[in-house]
N, C-alpha and C positions, 0 to 999 in steps of 0.2 A: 108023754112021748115027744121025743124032740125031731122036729124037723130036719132032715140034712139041708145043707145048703147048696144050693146051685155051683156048682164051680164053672169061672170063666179059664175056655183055653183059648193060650194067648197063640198068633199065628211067632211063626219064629221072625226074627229081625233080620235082614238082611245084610251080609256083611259086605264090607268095602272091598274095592274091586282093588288086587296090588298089583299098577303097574297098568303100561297101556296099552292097547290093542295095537297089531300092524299094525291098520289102517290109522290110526291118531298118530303113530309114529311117523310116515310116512307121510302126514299132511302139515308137520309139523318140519319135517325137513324138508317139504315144498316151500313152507309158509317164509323159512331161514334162508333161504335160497336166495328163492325169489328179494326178501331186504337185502341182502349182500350184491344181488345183482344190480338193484337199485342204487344202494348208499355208497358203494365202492367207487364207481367211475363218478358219482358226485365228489365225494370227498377229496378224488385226485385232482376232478378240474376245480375246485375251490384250492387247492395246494397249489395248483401251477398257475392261477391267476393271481395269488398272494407273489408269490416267486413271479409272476412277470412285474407286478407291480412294482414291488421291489429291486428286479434289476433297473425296470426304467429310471425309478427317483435315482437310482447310482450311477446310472449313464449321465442322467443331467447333473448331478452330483462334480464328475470327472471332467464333464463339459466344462462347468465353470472354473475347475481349476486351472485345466487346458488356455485358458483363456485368460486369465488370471497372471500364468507363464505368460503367454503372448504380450500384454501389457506393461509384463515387467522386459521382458528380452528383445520384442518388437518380430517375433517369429512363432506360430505353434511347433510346438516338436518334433522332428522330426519323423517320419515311419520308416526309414533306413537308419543300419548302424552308421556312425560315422566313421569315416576313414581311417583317424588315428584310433579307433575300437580296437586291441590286439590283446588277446587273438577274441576274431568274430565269433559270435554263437552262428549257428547255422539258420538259414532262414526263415524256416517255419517258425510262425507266432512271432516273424521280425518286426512287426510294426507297432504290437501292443508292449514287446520287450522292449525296442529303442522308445513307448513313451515312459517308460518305468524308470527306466536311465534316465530319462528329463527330468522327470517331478521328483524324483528320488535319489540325488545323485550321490556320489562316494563323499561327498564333503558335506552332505546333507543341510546346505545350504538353501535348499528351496522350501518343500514339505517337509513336516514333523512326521508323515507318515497316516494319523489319525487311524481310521478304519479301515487304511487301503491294508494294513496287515492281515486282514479276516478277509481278502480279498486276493490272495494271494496264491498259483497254480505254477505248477511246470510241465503242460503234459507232452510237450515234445524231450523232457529229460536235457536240457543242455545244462550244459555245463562250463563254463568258460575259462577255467584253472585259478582265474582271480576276480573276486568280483568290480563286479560294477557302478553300484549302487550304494546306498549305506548300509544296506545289509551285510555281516560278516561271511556269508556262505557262500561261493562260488556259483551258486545255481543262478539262473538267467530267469528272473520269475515273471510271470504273465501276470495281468491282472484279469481275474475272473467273474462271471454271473454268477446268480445263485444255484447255476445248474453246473459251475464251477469248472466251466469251460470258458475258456481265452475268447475276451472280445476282441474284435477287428478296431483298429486303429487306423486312420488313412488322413495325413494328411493331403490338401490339394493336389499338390504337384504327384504326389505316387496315387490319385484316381483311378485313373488306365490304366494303367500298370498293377496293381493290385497287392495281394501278397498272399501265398500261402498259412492254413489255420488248420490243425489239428485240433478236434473234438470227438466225444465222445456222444455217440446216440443211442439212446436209450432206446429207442424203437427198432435200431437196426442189430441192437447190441453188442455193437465193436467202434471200434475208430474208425474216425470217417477223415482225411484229409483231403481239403478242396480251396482252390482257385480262388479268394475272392474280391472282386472289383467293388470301386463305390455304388452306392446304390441308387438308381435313378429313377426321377419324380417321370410318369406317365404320361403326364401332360407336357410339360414344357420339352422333355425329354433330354434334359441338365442333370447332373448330382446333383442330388438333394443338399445343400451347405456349398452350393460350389466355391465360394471366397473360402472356407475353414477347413474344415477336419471334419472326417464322420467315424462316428465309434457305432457299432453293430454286436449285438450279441444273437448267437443263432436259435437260442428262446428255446423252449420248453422241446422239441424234437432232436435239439442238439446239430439240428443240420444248417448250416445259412442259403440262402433264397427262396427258403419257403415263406410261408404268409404267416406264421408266429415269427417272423422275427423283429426285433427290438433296435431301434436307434434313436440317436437322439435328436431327431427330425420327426417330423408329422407328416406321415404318405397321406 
């Protein structure tokens, strides 16, 4: 007579769960949140500290060219158009446009140009019917930051007097056109370069007199 055999029952296996609960969704688009709120405003202030660093080395960059004219002409550039200029562009972004006419002129006898071409802006739109420059285009070009707004150009004698600069700001999100004088040292309470020229770029806000802004001086 033969034994039956014991049979094992097996419990059933459990299957996999498809997909995930609210609650894992929801902590999961905390958890994405939260990095983006993190990595976001770092990522930008590491972009606009590259970009300031970078317009600085180009301000000093422009400096020595400035300077460079100076030693060959026995004058820095002008920041007014000059007289026989006809016809004038209009004034705004006069002082960065009359140094663009200097280093850059129609007989292209000064500068080759190098890198100031990637450096190039119009945001006031002039236009002069003939150019200036060695450039073929009629437009009155600025030279720009990396924020790609027209630095301020001032030699000594136009200090006080200053010049009008159209910029674009990014925080306020329109153009901002404003006033602006050379910039002075706290302490002594002199222009900062008062024998030269000050170039200013109005830095990562787009506006000039705030505390990011960029020249080729040491406040």
């Amino acid at each position: 007579m033969l034994t039956p055999r014991l049979i094992q029952r097996r419990e059933p296996t459990p299957t996999a769960r498809g997909g995930f609960s609210l609650v894992e969704l929801m902590a999961v688009i905390i958890i994405i949140s939260l990095l983006f709120a993190f990595l976001i405003p770092n990522l930008l202030s590491s972009k606009e500290a590259v970009n300031s660093k970078m317009t600085q080395t180009w301000l000093n960059q422009v400096s020595a060219e400035i300077s460079a004219y100076e030693r060959e002409t026995g004058d820095f550039p002008p920041s007014t158009f000059p007289r026989k200029l006809d016809p004038k562009p209009s004034k705004t972004n006069m002082g960065v446009e009359s140094l663009l006419i200097a280093l850059m002129p129609a007989d292209g006898s000064y500068l080759a140009g190098g890198d100031y071409d990637d450096r190039l802006g119009n945001t006031d739109g002039d236009d002069s019917k003939k150019s200036h420059s060695r450039f073929a285009s009629s437009e009155v070009f600025e030279l720009c930051d990396h924020w790609k707004n027209p630095i301020v150009y001032l030699h000594r004698r136009d200090y006080e007097k200053g010049g009008t600069y159209l910029t674009y700001s990014d925080a306020l999100a329109d153009w901002v056109e404003e006033k602006v004088s050379a910039a002075v040292n706290p302490t002594t309470g002199s222009p900062y370069r008062q024998d030269s020229f000050q170039l200013i770029s109005a830095g990562p806000d787009g506006q000039f007199g705030s505390a990011d802004d960029i020249g080729n001086f040491k406040r």
